[in-house]
ZASEVO-968490 format. One line per 3 residues: number of its first residue (from 1); their letters; for each residue y, z, x of C-alpha. Coordinates in nm, 2 decimals. Layout:
# ZASEVO-968490
NUM) A) Y:Z:X  ...
//
This chain:
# ZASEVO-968490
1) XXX) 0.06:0.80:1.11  -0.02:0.69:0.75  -0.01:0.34:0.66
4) XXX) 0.05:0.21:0.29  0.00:-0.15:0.13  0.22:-0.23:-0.10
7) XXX) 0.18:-0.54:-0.38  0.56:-0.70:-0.46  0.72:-0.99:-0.68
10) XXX) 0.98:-1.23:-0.64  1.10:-1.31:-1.00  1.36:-1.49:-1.20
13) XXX) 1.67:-1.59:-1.01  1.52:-1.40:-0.75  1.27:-1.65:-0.62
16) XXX) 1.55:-1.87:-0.45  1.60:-1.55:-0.20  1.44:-1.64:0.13
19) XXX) 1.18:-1.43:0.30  1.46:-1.30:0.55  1.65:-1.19:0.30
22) XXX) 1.38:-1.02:0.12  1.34:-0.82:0.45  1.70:-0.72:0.43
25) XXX) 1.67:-0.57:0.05  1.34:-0.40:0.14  1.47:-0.21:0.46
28) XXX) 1.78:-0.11:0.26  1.53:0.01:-0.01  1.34:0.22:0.23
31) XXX) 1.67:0.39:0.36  1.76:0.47:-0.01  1.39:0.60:-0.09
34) XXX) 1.42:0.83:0.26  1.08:0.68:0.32  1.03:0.86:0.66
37) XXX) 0.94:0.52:0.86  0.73:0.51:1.19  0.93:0.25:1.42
40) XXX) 0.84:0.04:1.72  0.93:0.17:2.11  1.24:-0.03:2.32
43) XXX) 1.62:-0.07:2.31  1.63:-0.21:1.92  1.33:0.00:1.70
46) XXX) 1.29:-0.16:1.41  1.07:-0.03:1.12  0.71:-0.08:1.14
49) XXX) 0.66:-0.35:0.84  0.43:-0.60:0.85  0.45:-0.90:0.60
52) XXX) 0.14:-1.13:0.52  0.15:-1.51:0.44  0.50:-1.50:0.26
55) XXX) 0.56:-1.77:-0.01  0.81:-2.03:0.04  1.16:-2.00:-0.10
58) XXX) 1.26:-2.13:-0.40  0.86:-2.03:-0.57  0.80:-1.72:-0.80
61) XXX) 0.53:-1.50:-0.70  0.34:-1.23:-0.88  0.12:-1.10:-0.58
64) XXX) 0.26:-1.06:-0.19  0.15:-0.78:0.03  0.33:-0.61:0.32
67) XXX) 0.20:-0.28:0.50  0.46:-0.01:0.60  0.38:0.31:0.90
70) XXX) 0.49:0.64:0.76  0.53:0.95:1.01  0.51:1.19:0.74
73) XXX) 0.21:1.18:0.45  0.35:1.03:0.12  0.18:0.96:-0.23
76) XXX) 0.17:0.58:-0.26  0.22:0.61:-0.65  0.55:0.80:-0.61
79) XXX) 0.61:0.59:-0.33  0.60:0.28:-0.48  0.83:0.41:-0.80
82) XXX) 1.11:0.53:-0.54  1.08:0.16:-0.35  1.09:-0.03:-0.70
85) XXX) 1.42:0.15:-0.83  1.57:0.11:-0.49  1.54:-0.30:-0.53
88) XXX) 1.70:-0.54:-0.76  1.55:-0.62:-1.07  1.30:-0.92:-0.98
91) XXX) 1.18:-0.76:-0.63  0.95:-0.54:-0.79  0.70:-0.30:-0.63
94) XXX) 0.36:-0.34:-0.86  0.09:-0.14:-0.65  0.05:0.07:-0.34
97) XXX) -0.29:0.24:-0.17  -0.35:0.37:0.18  -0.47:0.21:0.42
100) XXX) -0.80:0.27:0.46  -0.92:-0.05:0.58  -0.85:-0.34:0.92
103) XXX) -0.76:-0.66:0.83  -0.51:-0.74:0.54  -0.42:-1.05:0.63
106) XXX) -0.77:-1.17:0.71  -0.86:-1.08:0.30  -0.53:-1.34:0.22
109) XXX) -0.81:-1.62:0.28  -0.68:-1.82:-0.09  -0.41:-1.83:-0.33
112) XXX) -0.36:-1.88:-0.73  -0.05:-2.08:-0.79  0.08:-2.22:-1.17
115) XXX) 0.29:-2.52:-1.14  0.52:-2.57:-1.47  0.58:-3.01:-1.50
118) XXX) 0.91:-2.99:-1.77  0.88:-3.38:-1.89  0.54:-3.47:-1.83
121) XXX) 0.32:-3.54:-2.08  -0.01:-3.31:-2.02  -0.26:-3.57:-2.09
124) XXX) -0.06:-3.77:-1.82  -0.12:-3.45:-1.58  -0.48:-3.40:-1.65
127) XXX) -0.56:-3.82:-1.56  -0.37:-3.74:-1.24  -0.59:-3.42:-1.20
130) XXX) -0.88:-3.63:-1.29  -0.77:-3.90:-0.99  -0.67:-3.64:-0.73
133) XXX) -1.01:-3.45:-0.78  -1.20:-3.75:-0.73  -1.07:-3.89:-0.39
136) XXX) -1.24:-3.77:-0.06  -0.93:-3.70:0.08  -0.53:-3.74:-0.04
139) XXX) -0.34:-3.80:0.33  0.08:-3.66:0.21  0.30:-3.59:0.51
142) XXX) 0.56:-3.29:0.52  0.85:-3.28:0.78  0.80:-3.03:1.05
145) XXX) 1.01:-2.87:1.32  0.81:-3.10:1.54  0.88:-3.40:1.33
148) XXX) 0.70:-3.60:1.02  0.27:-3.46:1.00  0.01:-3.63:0.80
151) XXX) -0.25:-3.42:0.69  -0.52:-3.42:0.37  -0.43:-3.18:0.02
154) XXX) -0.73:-3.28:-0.08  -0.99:-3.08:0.11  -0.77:-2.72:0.08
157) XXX) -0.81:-2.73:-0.31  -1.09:-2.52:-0.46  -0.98:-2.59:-0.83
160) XXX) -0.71:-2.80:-0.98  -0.62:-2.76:-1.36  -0.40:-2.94:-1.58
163) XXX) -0.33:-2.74:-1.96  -0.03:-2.68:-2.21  0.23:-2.37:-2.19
166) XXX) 0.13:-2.10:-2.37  0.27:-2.02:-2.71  0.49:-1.76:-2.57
169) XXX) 0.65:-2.01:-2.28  0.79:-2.27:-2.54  1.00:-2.51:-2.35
172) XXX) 1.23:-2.79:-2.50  1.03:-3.18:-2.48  0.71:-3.25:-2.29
175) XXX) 0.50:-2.99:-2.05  0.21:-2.97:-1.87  0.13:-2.65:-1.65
178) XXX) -0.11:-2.68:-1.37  -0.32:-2.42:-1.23  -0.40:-2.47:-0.87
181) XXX) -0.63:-2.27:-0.61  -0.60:-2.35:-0.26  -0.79:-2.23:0.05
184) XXX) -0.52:-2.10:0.30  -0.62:-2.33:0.61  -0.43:-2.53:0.93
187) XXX) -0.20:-2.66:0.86  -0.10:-2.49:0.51  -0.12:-2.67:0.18
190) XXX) 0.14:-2.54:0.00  0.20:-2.67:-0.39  0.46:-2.92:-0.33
193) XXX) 0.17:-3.07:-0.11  -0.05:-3.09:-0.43  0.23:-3.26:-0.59
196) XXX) 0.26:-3.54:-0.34  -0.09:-3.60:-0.35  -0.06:-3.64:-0.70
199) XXX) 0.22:-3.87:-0.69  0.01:-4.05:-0.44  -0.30:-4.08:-0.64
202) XXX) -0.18:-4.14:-0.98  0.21:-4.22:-0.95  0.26:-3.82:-1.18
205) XXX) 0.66:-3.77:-1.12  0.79:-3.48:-1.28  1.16:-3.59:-1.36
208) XXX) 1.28:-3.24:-1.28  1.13:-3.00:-1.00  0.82:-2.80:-1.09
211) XXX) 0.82:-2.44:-1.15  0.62:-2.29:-0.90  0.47:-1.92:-0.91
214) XXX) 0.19:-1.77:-0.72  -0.01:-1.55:-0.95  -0.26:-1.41:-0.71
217) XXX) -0.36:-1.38:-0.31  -0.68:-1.27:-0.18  -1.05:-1.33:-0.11
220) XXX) -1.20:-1.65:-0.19  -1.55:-1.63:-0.38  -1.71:-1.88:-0.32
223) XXX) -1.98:-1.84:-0.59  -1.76:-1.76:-0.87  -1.43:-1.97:-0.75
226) XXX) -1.22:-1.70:-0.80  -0.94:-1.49:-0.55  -1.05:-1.13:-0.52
229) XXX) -0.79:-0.84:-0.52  -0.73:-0.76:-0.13  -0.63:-0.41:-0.20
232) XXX) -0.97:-0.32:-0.38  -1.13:-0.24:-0.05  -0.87:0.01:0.06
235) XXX) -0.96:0.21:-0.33  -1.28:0.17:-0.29  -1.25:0.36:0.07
238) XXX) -1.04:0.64:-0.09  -1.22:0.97:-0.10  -1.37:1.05:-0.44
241) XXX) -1.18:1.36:-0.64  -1.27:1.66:-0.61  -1.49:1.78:-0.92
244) XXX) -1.29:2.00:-1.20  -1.37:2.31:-1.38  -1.39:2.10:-1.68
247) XXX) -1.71:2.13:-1.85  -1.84:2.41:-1.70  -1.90:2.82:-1.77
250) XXX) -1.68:3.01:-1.70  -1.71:3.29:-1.42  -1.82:3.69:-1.58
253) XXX) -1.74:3.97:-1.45  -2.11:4.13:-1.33  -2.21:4.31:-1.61
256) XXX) -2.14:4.73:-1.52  -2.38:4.99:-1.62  -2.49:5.09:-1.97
259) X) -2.26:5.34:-2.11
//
């Protein structure tokens, strides 16, 4: 059995689709590709996908992971072309290794998110950034199948950073864009957590919803405060290429004897 990791987006329009229905369009995908799937034993097999630390409907996301069984050996670079022309523009398939590595989910320790405030003034956001930083902790609550929870957004975020839209995201009135890392811990902080604290701390509310994207998942550094690629320890494993001919002499014939 071969197992492949595959990097995806959610994009555009296509950020509203929940993660159910993402599940739908992917296993669709993998009958159009023929991807010859591994499936589970028992009266319904299903095939062997597993999904890691989906984002929430209704955010964007440049980075989520799933792993897929294969029965049959495939190249994950033409794998991942067949599964990104069998989705809809906006489910897009942006990388693929083998597994060669335990754990996935266990390297999904942190995520990058941008968060786009249309109508906020960004001085305003970076004196609520300024606020929400400072405090020890930032109690919000969130409504659970279990009923309303209290819990701190303070003490998952590693960095919080308010700036302008680039030149190339011009927008119509005020903006600030917030970039946010948060530790994945229990119980999640998600960004609309952030943005309660922040209305908590320093009154900041955005007149419209916020824009939310993830922009990367993975490995926390501590030292340097940034999210590490999760896939890079599966390349890394990958057996190195065999050397070419290039560059060296070619083979003679034995020389015969004098005429």
């Amino acid at each position: 059995m071969q197992r492949i990791r595959l990097r995806y987006t959610k994009r555009g329009r296509l950020r509203f689709t929940s993660h159910r229905d993402f599940q739908r369009a992917f296993e669709r995908a993998l009958r159009r590709a023929e991807v010859p799937m591994a499936y589970s034993a028992g009266f319904t097999p299903h095939p062997k996908v597993s999904y890691a630390n989906a984002a929430p409907t209704g955010t964007g996301s440049e980075a989520e992971y799933l792993e897929i069984a294969l029965t049959e050996h495939r190249d994950p670079d033409k794998l991942r072309e067949l599964l990104d022309e069998s989705l809809p523009d906006g489910l897009d398939i942006t990388d693929a290794v083998e597994a060669r590595t335990s754990g996935l989910a266990d390297r999904l320790t942190a995520s990058v998110w941008e968060m786009r405030l249309d109508g906020v003034e960004p001085q305003t956001a970076e004196n609520a950034v300024t606020s929400f930083l400072a405090a020890e902790t930032v109690d919000v609550q969130r409504k659970t199948k279990n009923g309303m929870r209290t819990f701190d957004a303070r003490g998952a975020v590693a960095d919080l950073q308010a700036g302008r839209p680039q030149p190339d995201r011009p927008g119509e009135g005020p903006c600030a864009i917030l970039r946010l890392v948060v530790r994945h811990v229990t119980p999640a902080v998600r960004p609309d957590d952030v943005l309660s604290g922040l209305r908590a701390v320093a009154d900041l509310a955005p007149p419209v919803p916020a824009a939310v994207t993830r922009l990367a998942q993975g490995l926390f550094d501590e030292e340097s405060g940034t999210v590490t690629d999760p896939l890079a320890p599966d390349r890394e494993a990958a057996p190195a290429a065999p050397p070419t001919a290039a560059g060296t002499a070619p083979a003679t014939a034995p020389e015969g004897p004098a005429a």
